[in-house]
TIFI-537859 format. One line per 10 residues: their letters; for each residue x, y, z of C-alpha. Coordinates in steps of 0.001 Angstrom, whole numbers, plus 500000, padded with zeros to 6 digits. Example, Ala and Ser with C-alpha at 12.3 -4.5 7.8 and 13.67 -1.06 7.14 Angstrom:
residues 2
AS = 512300/495500/507800  513670/498940/507140
This chain:
residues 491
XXXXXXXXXX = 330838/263094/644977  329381/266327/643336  328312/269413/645568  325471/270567/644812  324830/274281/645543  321696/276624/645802  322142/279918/645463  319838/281748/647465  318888/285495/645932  321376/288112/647015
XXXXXXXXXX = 321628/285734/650822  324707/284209/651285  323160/280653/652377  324987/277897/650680  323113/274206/650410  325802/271549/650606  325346/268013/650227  325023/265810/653281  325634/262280/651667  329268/261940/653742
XXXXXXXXXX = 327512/261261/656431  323984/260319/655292  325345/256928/654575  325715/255451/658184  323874/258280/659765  319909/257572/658854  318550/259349/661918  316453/256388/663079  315959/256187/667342  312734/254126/669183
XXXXXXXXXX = 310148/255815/669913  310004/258542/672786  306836/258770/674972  305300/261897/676259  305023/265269/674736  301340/266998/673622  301007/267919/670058  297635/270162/670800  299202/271957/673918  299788/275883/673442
XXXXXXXXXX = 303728/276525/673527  305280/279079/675293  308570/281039/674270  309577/279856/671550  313028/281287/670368  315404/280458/672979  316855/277385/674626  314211/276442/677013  310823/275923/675608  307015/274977/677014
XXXXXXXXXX = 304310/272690/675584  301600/272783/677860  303341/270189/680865  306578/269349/679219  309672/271473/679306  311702/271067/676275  315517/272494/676604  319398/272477/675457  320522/269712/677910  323762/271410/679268
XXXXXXXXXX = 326331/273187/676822  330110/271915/675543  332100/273458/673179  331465/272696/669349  333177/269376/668367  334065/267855/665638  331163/265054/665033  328078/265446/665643  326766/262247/664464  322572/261533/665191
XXXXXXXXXX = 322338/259257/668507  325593/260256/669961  324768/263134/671502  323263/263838/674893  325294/267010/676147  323935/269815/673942  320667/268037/672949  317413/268724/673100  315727/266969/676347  312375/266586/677068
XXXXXXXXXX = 310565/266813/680755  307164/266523/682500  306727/269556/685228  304934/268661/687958  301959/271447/689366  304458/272982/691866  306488/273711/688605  309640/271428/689376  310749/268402/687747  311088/266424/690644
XXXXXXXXXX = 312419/262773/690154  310214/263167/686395  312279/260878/684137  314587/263147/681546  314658/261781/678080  316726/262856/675022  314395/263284/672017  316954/265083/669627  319901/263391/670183  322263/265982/667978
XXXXXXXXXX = 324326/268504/669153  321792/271860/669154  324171/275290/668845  323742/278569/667261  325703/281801/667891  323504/284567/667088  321643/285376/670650  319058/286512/669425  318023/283017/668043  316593/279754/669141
XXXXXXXXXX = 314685/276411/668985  311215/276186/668603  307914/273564/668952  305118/274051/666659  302111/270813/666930  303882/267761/666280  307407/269368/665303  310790/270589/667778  312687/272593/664953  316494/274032/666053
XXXXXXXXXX = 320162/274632/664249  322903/271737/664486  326432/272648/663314  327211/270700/660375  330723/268992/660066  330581/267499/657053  333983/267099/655213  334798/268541/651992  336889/266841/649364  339955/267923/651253
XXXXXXXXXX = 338993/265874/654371  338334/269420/656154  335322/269340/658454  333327/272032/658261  333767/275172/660627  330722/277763/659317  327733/275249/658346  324791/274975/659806  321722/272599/659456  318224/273689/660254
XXXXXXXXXX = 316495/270363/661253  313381/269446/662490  312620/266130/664746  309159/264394/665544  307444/264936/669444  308381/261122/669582  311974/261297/667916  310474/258652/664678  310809/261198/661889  314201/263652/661961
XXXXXXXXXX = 314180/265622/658502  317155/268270/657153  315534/271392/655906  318103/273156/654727  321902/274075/655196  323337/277590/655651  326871/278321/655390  327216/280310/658843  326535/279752/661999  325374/283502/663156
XXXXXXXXXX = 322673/283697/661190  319637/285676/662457  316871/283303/662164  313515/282763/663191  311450/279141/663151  307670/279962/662025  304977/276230/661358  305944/277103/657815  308816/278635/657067  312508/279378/658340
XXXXXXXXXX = 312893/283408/658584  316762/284338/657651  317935/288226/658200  321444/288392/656960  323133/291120/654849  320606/293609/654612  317793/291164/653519  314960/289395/654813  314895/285740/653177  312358/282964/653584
XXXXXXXXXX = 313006/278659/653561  309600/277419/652707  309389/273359/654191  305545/273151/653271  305875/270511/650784  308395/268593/652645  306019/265841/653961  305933/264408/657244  305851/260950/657253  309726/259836/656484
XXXXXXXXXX = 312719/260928/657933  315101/263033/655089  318634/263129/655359  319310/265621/652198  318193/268953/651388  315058/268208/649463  314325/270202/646299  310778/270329/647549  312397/273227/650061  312301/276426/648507
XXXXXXXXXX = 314159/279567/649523  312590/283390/648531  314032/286904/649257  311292/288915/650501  313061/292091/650762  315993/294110/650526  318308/297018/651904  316408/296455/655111  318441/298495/658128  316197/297833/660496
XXXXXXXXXX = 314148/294518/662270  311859/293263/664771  309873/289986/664236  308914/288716/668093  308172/285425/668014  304426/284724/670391  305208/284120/673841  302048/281834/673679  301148/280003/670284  298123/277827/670343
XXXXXXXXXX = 298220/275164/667706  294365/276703/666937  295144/280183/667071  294016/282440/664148  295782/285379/662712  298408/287198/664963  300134/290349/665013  303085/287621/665854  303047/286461/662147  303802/289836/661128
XXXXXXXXXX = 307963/291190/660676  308103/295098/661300  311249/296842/659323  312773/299991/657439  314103/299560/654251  316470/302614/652705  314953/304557/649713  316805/304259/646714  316959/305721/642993  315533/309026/642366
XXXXXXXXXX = 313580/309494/645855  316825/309491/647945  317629/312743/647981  314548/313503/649963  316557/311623/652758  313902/309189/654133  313163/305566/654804  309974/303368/654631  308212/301241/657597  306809/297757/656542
XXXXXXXXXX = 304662/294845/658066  305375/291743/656374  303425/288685/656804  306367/285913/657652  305596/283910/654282  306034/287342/652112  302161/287671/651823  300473/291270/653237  303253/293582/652566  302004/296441/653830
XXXXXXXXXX = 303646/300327/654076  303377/302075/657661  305661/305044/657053  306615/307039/653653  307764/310292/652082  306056/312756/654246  304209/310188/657011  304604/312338/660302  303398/316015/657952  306236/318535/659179
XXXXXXXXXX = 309327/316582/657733  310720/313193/656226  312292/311048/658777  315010/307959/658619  313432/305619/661588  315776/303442/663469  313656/300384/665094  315349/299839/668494  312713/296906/669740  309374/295891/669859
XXXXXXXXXX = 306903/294206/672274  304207/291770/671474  300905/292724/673608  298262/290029/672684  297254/288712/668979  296217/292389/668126  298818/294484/668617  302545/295243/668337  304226/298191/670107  307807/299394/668654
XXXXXXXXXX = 310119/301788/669640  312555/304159/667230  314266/306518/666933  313491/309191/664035  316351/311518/662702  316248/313667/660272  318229/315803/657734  318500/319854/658213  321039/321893/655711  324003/319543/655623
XXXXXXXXXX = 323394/318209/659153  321868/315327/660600  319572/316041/663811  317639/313740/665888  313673/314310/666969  314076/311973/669887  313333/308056/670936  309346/307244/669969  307121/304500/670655  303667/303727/668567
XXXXXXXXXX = 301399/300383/668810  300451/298992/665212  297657/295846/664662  295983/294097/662266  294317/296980/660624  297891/297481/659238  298126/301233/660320  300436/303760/661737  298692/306187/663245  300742/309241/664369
XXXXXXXXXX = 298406/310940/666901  299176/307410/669262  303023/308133/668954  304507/308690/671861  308012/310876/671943  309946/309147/675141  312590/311614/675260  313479/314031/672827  317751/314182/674474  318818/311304/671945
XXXXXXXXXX = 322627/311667/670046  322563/308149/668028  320211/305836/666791  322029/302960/668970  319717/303463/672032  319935/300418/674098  316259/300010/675537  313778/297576/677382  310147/298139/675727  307661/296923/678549
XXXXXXXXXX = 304503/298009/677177  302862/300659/675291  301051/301846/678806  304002/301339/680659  306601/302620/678380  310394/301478/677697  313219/300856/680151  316384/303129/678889  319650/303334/679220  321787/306772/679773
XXXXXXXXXX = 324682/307000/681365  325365/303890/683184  321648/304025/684670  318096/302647/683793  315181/305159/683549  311619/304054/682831  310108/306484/680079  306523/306494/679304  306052/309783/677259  305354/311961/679852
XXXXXXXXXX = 306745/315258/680126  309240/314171/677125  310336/317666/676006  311992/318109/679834  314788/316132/681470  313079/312753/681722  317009/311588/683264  316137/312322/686659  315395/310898/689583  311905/310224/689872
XXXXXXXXXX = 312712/307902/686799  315222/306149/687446  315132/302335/687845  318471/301032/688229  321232/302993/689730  323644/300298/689432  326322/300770/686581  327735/297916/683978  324341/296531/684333  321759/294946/681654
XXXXXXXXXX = 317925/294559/681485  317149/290700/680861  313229/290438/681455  310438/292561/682882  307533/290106/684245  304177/290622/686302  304134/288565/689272  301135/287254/690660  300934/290140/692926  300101/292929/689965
XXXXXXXXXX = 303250/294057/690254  306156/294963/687257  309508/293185/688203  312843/293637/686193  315708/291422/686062  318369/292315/685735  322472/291181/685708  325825/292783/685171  326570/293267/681155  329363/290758/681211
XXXXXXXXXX = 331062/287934/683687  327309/287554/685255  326921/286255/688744  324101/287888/690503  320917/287681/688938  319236/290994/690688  315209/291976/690785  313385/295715/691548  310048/296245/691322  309504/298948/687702
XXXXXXXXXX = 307708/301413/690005  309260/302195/693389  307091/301795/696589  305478/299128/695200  305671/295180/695448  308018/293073/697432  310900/294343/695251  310919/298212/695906  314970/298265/696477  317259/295935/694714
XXXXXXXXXX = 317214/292588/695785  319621/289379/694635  317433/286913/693455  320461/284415/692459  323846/284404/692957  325390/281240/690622  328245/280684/688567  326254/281791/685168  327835/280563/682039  328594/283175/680170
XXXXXXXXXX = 330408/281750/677172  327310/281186/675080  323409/281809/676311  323067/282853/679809  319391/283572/680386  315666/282209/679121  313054/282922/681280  309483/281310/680502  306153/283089/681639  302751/281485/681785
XXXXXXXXXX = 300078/283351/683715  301555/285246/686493  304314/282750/687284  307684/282518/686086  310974/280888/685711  314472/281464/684566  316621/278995/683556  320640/278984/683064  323540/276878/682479  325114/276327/685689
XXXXXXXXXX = 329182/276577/685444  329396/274926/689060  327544/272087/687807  329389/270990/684376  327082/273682/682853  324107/272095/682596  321043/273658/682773  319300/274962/686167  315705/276189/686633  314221/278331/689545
XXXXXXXXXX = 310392/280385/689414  310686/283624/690098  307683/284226/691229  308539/281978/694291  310870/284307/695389  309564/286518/698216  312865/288401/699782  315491/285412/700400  317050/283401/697406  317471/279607/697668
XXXXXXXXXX = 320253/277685/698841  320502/276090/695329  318199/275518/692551  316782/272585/690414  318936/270277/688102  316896/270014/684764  319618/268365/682895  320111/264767/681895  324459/264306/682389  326376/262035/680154
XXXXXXXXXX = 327932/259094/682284  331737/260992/682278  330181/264607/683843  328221/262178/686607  330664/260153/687242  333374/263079/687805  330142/264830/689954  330319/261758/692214  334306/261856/692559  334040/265172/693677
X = 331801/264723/695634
């Protein structure tokens, strides 16, 4: 059987044939009740995801395997459950609507739900002439809210891929370059179990060093245009403008469409700058606040003007009199930070501790005490949420081997949080994804894979949590008839 191969422009993604398997693997399962199509989703991009009442999520995680054949997976899948007001599950039946094994290795990726769609990444095993499953592929797939129609999009040819699902495209950053997979003219009324020719794959930039793209944290299936269809990046200069020893700012419209340049030769007046992009935060439809660090070249010597935030919308400009310089004591462009808001400012780490900088007083020693958040060392920022009482919360957890799940109010003095407090204390798996946490309104939850409990997934709202954390939290996961029956052994 021929390989066929697509060579994607300057992106190492590699299409490979899928007939091995295609043959007795047709992706056909009954029909799956529930799910809402029109419902607004909420946080897309990781492994637990909200469509209006129904929680979809990675049932559990297991190592990769070797087969990953459609309709023989349940560990690993993608489940599907109605929450009840209180925001449990209760006894709400779990069901298995993509019944393939859903991995990816790059954290900073996910599944998504768009309308009628649940897209994610499956490893692909296919065998090559050799008899030598695959160890690198990966298929992005999409499956139907009621499991009828499964359809391959397209294969890449690693599995840590930075990638983003948007209702029309597949957003790839790999190798310097920002590449699109365009599925519009796929169809969706028949399951497809090859890569179609009708999916097209364009590079929409190059010698990119820098990236944010923030997926919404609420998409309505009406919405308009959002400032969350928009990728933010630098790009190096190249050619004869290099010397001048700057880079360029972009918004990008996630199909390639409303290019627009931010920052150029000369942007900020006094000097050309080489901007790092160290985050971003998405506040609303309208705006996008990023934070960067700018550096710049003096004689032969590189010097650094400091960590900066600035807010950019849909007007598609980057106005320097709303920059904000957060602390002006920077030594590297690898500044691990928290962005919270532009009001609020970022959460940053120096030294083992958190300090909250909001661009006051940024020419003086902004490490100090009267900013500092968390004192604890070896830690890591995981969310910042408003609970329902107005108050900033940040949650936090050690940077590896994760146990204790800790929360502290962003200001001190205020909320039930002022001191540390230990929110959860669970055997975190740590091996692969350890934390989503979904906000709607002024509630939220966090969900993990629980080690104790043949890692599959737990859920528990936050903003239930009032000084004392529970005895244990909720099972969300649906376990294979081996993990329950060795659960009721030991038990």
């Amino acid at each position: 059987m021929k390989k066929r191969l697509l060579i994607v422009l300057c992106l190492v993604l590699i299409v490979t044939s899928v007939a091995l398997l295609a043959a007795c693997n047709k992706f056909e399962q009954d029909p799956i009740s529930g799910g809402d199509r029109t419902a607004n989703v909420y946080s897309n991009g990781g492994f637990a995801v909200r469509q209006g009442e129904w929680l979809y999520f990675v049932n559990g995680y297991d190592s990769e395997a070797e087969s990953n054949e459609f309709g023989a997976v349940l560990k690993n899948s993608i489940c599907r459950v109605k929450m009840d007001e209180d925001g449990s599950v209760g006894n709400n039946p779990v069901k298995c609507v993509v019944p393939k094994q859903v991995y990816w290795t790059n954290t900073e990726s996910g599944f998504a739900v768009y309308g009628n769609w649940i897209y994610y990444a499956t490893p692909n095993y296919d065998k090559d002439r050799s008899g030598v499953a695959s160890t690198t592929n990966l298929d992005f797939m999409r499956t139907s809210l009621d499991g009828t129609i499964t359809q391959l999009i397209f294969t890449a040819s690693s599995r840590s891929l930075q990638y983003w699902f948007m209702p029309t495209r597949i957003v790839v950053y790999s190798d310097s370059k920002i590449s699109a997979i365009d599925f519009t003219a796929l169809g969706e009324t028949k399951s497809v179990t090859k890569v179609s020719k009708k999916v097209t794959t364009t590079q929409l930039d190059s010698n990119v060093t820098s990236i944010v793209f923030k997926q919404d944290t609420e998409w309505s299936p009406t919405q308009g245009a959002s400032i969350s269809d928009y990728i933010f990046y630098t790009k190096s200069v190249t050619g004869t403008e290099a010397y001048k020893n700057y880079n360029e700012l972009y918004m990008m419209k996630y199909d390639g469409s409303n290019k627009k340049l931010l920052v150029s030769d000369m942007s900020f007046g006094d000097k050309n700058y080489t901007l790092t992009l160290n985050g971003g935060v998405l506040e609303g439809d309208n705006q996008m606040t990023l934070v960067y660090v700018k550096q710049y070249v003096e004689g032969s010597s590189t010097k650094y003007a400091g960590l900066f935030m600035n807010k950019v919308g849909l007007d598609f400009t980057f106005d320097k009199a709303t920059e904000k310089c957060l602390t002006a004591n920077v030594s590297s462009t690898s500044v691990t930070v928290y962005p919270v808001s532009y009001e609020k400012g970022v959460i940053v780490s120096s030294s083992d501790t958190y300090y909250l900088l909001d661009g006051n007083k940024s020419g003086e020693d902004v490490f100090g005490e009267e900013n500092k958040v968390i004192g604890k060392a070896s830690m890591s920022v995981n969310y910042v949420a408003i609970n329902g009482d107005g108050n900033y919360y940040v949650y936090y957890g050690a940077s590896s081997s994760v146990s204790t799940l800790f929360r502290i109010n962003l200001e001190p003095d205020n909320g039930s949080s002022p001191n540390e407090d230990i929110v959860l204390e669970e055997k975190f798996l740590t091996s692969w994804l350890v934390f989503d946490f979904i906000t709607i309104g002024d509630r939220t939850w966090v969900y993990y894979f629980d080690s104790d409990d043949y890692s599959y997934m737990h859920g528990y709202e936050l903003s239930s949590f009032v000084g004392e954390k529970p005895s244990e939290t909720e099972l969300i996961g649906k376990m294979t008839s081996a993990d329950k029956a060795a659960k009721d052994a030991a038990e």
